[in-house]
C-alpha positions in Angstrom: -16.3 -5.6 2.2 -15.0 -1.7 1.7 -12.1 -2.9 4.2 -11.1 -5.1 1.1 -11.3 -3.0 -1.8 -9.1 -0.4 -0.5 -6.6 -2.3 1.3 -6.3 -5.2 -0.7 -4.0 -3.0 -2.9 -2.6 -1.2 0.1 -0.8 -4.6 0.6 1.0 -5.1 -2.6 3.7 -2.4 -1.0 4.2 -3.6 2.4 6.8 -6.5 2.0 10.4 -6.2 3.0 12.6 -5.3 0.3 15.8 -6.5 2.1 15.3 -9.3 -1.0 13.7 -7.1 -3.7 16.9 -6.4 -4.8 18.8 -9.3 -3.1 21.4 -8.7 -0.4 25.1 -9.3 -0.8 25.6 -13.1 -0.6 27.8 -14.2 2.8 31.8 -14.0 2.1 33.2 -17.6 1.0 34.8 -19.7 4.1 38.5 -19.8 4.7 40.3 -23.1 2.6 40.7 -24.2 6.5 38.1 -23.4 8.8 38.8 -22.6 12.5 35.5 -22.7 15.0 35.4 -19.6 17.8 35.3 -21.1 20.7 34.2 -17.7 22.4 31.8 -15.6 21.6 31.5 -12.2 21.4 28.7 -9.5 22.0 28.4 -6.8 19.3 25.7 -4.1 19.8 24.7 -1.5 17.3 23.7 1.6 19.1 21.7 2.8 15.5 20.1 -0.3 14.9 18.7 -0.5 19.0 19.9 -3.8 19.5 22.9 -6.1 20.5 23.6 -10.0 19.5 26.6 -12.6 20.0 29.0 -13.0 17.3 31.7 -15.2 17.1 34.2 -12.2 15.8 33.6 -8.5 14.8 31.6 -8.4 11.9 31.8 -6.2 8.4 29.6 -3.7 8.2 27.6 -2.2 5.3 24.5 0.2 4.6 22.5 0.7 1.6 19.7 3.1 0.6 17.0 0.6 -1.4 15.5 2.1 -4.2 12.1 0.4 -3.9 8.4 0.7 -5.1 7.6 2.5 -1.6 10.7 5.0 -2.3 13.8 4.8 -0.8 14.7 2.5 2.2 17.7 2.8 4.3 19.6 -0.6 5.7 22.0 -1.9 7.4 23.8 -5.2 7.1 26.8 -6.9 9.5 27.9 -10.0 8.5 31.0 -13.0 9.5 31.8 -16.1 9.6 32.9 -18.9 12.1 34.1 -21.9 10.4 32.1 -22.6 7.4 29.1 -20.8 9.3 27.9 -17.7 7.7 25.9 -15.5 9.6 24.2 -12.3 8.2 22.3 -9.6 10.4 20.1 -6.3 9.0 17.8 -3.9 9.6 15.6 -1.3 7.2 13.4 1.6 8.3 10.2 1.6 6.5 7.8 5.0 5.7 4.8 2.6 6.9 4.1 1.0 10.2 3.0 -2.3 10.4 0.6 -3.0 12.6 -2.8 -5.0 11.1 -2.7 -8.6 11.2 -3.1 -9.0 7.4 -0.2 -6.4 7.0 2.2 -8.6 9.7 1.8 -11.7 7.3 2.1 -10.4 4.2 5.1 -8.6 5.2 6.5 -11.9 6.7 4.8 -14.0 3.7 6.4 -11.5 1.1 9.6 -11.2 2.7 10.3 -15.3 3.0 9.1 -15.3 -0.7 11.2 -13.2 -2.2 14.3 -14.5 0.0 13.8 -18.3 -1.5 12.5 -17.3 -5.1 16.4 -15.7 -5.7 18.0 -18.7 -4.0 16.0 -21.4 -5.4 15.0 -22.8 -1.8 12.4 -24.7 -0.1 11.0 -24.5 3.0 12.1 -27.2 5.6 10.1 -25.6 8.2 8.6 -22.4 9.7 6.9 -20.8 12.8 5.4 -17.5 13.7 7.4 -16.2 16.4 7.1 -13.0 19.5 10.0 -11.0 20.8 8.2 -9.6 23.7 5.1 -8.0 21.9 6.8 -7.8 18.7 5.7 -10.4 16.0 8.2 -12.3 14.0 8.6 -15.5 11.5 11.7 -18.3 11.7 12.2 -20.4 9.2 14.3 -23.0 7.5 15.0 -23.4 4.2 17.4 -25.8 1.6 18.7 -23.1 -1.1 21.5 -23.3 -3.4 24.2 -21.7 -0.8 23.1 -24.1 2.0 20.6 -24.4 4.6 19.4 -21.2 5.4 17.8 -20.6 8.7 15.9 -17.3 8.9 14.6 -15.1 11.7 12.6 -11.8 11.3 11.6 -9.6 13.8 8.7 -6.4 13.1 9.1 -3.8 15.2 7.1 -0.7 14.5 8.5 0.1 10.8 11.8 -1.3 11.2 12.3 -4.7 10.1 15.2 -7.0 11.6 16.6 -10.5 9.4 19.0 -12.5 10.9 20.2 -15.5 8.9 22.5 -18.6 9.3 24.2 -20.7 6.6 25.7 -23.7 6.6 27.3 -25.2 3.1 26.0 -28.7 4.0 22.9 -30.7 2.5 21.9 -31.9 6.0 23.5 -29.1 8.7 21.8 -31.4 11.7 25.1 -33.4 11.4 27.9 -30.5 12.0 28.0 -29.7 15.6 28.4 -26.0 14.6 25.0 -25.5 13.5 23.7 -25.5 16.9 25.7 -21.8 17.4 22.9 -20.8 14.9 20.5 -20.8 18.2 22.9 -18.9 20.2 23.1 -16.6 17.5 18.9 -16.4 17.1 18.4 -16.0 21.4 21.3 -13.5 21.8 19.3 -11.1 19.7 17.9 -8.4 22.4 16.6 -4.8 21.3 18.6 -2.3 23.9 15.6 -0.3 24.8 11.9 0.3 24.3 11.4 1.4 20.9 8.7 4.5 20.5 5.9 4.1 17.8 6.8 6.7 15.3 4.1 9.5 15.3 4.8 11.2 12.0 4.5 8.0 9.5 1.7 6.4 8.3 0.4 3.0 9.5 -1.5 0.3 8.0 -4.7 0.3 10.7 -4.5 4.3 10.0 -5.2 2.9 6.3 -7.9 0.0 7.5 -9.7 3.0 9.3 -10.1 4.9 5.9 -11.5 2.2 4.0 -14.3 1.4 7.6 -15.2 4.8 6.6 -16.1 5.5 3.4 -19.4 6.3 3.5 -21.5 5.9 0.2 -23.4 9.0 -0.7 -27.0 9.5 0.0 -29.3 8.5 -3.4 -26.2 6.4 -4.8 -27.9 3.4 -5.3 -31.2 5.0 -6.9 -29.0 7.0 -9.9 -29.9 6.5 -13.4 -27.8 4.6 -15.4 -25.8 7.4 -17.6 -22.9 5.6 -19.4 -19.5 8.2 -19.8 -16.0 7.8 -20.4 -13.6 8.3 -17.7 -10.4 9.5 -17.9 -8.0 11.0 -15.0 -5.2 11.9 -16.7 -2.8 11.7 -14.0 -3.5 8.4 -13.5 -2.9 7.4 -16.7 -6.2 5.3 -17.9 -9.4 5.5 -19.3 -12.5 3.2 -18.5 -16.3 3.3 -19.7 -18.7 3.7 -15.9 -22.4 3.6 -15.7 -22.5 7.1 -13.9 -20.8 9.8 -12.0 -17.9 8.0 -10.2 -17.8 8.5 -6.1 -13.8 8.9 -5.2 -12.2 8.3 -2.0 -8.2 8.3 -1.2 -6.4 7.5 1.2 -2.5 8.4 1.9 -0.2 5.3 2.7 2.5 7.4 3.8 1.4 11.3 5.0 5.1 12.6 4.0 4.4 11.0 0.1 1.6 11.6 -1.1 2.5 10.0 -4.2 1.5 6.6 -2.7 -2.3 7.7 -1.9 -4.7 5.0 -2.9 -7.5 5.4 -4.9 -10.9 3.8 -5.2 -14.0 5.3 -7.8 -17.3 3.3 -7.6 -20.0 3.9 -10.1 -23.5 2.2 -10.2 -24.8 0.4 -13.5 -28.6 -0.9 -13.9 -27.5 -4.8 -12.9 -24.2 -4.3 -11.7 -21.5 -1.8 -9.7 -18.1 -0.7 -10.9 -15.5 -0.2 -8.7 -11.5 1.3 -9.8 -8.7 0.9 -7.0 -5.3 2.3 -8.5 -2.2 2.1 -6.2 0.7 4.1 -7.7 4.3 3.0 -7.0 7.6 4.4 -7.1 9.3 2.0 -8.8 8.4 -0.6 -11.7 8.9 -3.9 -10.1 12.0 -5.5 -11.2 11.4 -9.4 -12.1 8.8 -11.8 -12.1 8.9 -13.0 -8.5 8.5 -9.5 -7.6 5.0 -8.9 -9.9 3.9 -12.7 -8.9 4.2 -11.3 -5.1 1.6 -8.5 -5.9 -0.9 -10.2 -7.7 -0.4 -12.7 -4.3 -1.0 -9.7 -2.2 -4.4 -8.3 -4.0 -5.7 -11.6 -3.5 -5.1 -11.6 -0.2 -6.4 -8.4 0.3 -9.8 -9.8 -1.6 -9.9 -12.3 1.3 -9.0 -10.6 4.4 -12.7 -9.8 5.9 -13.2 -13.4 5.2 -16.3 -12.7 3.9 -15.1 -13.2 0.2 -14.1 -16.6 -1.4 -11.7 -17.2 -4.1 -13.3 -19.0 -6.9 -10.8 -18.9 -9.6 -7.4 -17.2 -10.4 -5.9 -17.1 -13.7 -3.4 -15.0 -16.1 -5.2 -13.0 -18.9 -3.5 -10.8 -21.7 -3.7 -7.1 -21.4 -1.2 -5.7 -24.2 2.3 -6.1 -22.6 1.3 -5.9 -19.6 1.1 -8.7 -16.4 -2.2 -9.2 -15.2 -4.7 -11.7 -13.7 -8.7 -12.1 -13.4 -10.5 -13.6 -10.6 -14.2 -15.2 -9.8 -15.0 -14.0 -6.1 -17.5 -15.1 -4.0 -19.2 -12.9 -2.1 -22.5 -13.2 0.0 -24.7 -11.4 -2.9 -23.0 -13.4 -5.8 -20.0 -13.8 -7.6 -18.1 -10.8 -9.0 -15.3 -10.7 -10.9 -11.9 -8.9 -10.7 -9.0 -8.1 -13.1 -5.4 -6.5 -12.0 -3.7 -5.0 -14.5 0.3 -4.3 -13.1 1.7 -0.8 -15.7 4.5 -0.1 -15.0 4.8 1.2 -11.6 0.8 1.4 -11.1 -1.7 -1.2 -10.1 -5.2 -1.0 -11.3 -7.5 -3.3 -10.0 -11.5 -3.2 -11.6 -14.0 -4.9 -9.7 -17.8 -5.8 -11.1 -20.2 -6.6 -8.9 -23.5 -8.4 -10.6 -26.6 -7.2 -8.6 -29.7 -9.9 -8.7 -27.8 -11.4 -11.5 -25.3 -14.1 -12.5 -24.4 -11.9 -15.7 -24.2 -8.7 -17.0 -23.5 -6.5 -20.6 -22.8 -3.3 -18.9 -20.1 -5.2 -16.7 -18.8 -6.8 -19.8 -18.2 -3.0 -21.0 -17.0 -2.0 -18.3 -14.1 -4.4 -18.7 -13.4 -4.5 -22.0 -13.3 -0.4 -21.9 -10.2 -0.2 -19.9 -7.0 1.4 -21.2 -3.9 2.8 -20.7 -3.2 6.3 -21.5 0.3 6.7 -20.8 4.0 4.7 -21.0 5.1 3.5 -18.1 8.9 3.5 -17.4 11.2 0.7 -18.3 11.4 -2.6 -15.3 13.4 -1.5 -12.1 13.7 2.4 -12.8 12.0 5.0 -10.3 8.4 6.6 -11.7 9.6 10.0 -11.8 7.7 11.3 -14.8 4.4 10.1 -13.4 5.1 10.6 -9.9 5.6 14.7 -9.1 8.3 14.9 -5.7 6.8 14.6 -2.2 6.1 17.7 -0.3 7.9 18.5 2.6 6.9 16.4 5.8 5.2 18.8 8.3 7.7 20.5 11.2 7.5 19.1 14.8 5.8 21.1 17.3 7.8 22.6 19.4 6.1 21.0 22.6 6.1 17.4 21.3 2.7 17.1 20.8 1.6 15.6 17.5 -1.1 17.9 15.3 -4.5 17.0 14.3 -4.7 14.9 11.3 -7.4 16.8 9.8 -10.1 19.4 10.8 -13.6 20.2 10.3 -14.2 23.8 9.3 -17.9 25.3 8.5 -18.9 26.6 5.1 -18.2 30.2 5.8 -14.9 29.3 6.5 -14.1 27.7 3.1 -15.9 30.4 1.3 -13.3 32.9 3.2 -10.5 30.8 3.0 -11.1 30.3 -1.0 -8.7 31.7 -3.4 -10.7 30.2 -6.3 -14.0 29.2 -6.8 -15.6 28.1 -9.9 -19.7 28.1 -9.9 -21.2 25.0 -11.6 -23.6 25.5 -14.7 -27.2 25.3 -14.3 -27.7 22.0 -16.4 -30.0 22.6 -19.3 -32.2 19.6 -18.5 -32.8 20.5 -14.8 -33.7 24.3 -16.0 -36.5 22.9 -18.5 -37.6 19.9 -16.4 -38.1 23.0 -13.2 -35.7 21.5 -11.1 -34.0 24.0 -8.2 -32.4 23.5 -4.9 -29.6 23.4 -2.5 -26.8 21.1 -2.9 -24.2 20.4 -0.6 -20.8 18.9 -1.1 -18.2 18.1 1.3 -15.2 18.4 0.8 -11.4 16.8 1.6 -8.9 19.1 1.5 -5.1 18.9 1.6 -2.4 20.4 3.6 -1.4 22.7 0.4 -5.0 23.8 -0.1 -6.0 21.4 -2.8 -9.0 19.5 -3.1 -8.5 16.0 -3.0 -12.2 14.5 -3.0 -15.2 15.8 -3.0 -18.9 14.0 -2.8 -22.6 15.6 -3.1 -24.3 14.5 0.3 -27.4 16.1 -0.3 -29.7 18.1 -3.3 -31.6 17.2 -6.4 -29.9 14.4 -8.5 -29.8 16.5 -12.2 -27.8 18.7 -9.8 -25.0 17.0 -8.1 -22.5 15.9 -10.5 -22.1 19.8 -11.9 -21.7 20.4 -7.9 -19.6 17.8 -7.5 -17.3 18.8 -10.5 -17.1 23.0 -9.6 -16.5 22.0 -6.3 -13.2 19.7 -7.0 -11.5 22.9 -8.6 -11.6 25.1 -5.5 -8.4 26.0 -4.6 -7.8 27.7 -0.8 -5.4 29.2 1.2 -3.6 26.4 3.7 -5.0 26.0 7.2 -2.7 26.5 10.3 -3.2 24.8 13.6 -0.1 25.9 16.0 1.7 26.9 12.9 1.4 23.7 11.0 -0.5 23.1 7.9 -3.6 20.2 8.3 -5.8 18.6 6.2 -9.8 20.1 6.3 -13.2 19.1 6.0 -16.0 21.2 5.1 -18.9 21.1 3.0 -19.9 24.0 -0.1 -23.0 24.9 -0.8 -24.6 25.4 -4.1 -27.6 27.1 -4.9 -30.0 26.7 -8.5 -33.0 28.8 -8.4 -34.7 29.5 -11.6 -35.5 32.8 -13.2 
């Protein structure tokens, strides 16, 4: 189950944007048309690969502004006859290499091409070039019959399409140059998994691992507001919220996902926010992410989909959902803000109903204005930090260290004590508490969870600790991530 509640909105960000903004529709025939009779091949040294063409084609490039940031492409495109054929590549900041992100990459992608054409599927297949996976496709839209082929490789996507102007293209002889078109396609060499982006089984491994902390489940229920302001929202939890993030893209850290659970009496609270870069732009767009958090819901297969249905949430798009999972049926509300998705989850425990969920629920609000539809979330969004250097030698640097307590302590360049809780001090209770913490490239804390100490003691821990600052850590002259743990220590007077 933790697979799906982080990566469910991991997914709403992975489809190709080659139709997002829609590309340039094919040039209109000659008055006359005049088949090729022979074919020639056209490679693209940039792109990797090489294909037939029946003449030399027009080329173009274009640098998407999308909700992932910006996306360079590529497009060639010519005619033979009344045959329009359309080739292109984009280079994506994220990898795609999970199962669920391959199909909803392909599934989004096939969407989003149809939706702005008004089409319907004729037919479709998944598809291999060599290890590569890929979707084909046919499709009636209003410019023809459109027959689609794309091609994952690594982060780069590849489309190629074919259009004929006809309502049935099986009768025009020239269609069947659309399969010599589709075969020809050949990548010119062995293309090298990128090591300095992020990949979607890099983001699947995060959520396998986060690891609830020890006396979670036994806390007392202590209703609070909270209220992280550079997230823009406020929400009423049953206790101390556990955080866990995980980067989408290392170079942006602006797309980092976030998930807080807290524990009520009868139920649990879960927040996943997903910031984007860019406020989606139309409705097919918005429909295709609510499409994608369900999917995400359902990828362990462990999780049933009950019920889907629009709700009102101000101005703002969103949808609830009935879940089924093994314990009972939860319920789930995504609320798309401008250019950030916020996703609550409450999960009944021994119970078909509960108040504090209902709270929970009906405490959620937006704190801040989101940009106008299609502009780039600047204001909320502060610039990416510069992607780490190469090593000289090739050799990629650890993702993240672990670093013992004297370390941090040396390394700090603040530290911030907690306060002795008043409660604790009167009710005798002392100790040792220990948090560990995550700590970014730049030295800033970016989660931090009590693993051990008396209960009226961790969340003071847990909140001194998350405003250490400390000097970066170098490994072979680049900066990593670190994790280490802080110790606290209450001893009465």
């Amino acid at each position: 189950m933790k697979r799906s509640l982080l990566v469910l909105i991991a997914l709403v960000l992975i489809a190709p944007v080659f139709f997002a903004q829609g590309p340039p529709p094919p040039p209109p025939p000659p008055a006359k048309p005049k088949p090729v009779s022979e074919w020639q091949s056209f490679t693209s040294t940039d792109g990797n690969f090489s294909l037939l063409l029946p003449k030399t084609p027009r080329e173009a490039k274009q640098e998407l502004q999308t909700e992932i940031g910006n996306v360079p492409m590529k497009m060639f495109s010519t005619e033979n006859g009344i045959m329009a054929y359309l080739a292109m590549y984009a280079d994506y900041p994220v990898i795609f290499d999970t199962p669920s992100a391959i199909k909803s990459s392909l599934d989004g992608s096939r969407d989003l091409m149809l939706s702005r054409r008004n089409g319907q599927v004729i037919s479709e297949r998944d598809i291999n070039y060599g290890k590569f996976p890929g979707r084909e496709f046919k499709a009636k839209t209003d410019q023809g019959v459109l027959t689609a082929r794309i091609i994952l490789v690594h982060q780069r996507s590849y489309v190629l399409m074919a259009i004929v102007p006809l309502a049935n293209d099986d009768n025009f002889p020239q269609a069947k140059d659309a399969e010599k078109y589709f075969d020809s396609f050949k990548l010119l060499k062995e293309p090298e998994r990128p090591t300095n982006l992020g990949s979607m089984s890099e983001v699947a491994s995060s959520a396998d691992q986060i690891n609830v902390p020890p006396g979670f489940f036994d806390k007392p229920t202590a209703w609070r507001e909270f209220s992280p302001s550079e997230f823009g929202f406020k929400v009423q939890l049953p206790g101390e919220p556990f955080h866990h993030s995980t980067p989408l893209n290392p170079n942006d850290r602006r797309l980092d996902i976030h998930l807080w659970m807290s524990k009520g009496d009868d139920f649990i609270a879960e927040v996943l926010v997903q910031p984007m870069l860019r406020v989606p732009p139309d409705e097919p767009q918005r429909n295709l992410i609510f499409k994608s958090v369900v999917n995400g819901l359902l990828e362990d297969g462990d999780v049933k989909l009950l019920g889907e249905k629009p709700i009102t949430f101000q101005d703002y798009p969103a949808r609830e959902y009935n879940l089924q999972f093994e314990f009972g049926v939860a319920t789930g509300k995504a609320f798309l803000v401008g250019s950030t998705v916020y996703m609550l989850l409450g999960i009944p425990i021994q119970t078909e109903s509960s108040d504090g969920m209902t709270r929970f629920f009906d405490s959620f609000a937006v704190t801040s204005k989101p940009p106008a539809s299609g502009k780039m979330d600047e204001s909320v969004a502060p610039p990416p930090p510069k992607p780490m250097p190469a090593p000289k030698d090739g050799t990629p640097p650890p993702k993240k260290i672990s670093v013992s307590g004297g370390v941090l302590q040396g390394n700090a360049i603040k530290k911030v004590q907690p306060a002795y809780p008043s409660d604790a001090k009167l009710a005798g209770v002392q100790g040792e508490v220990k948090v560990q913490l995550n700590i970014s490239e730049d030295g800033k804390v970016m989660d931090a969870i009590a693993i051990s100490g008396p209960e009226e003691l961790r969340e003071v821990s847990v909140a001194a600790a998350r405003q250490w600052v400390f000097k970066p850590i170098e490994l072979s002259g680049m900066p990593v991530r670190v994790q280490g743990v802080l110790t606290f220590n209450f001893t009465l007077r």
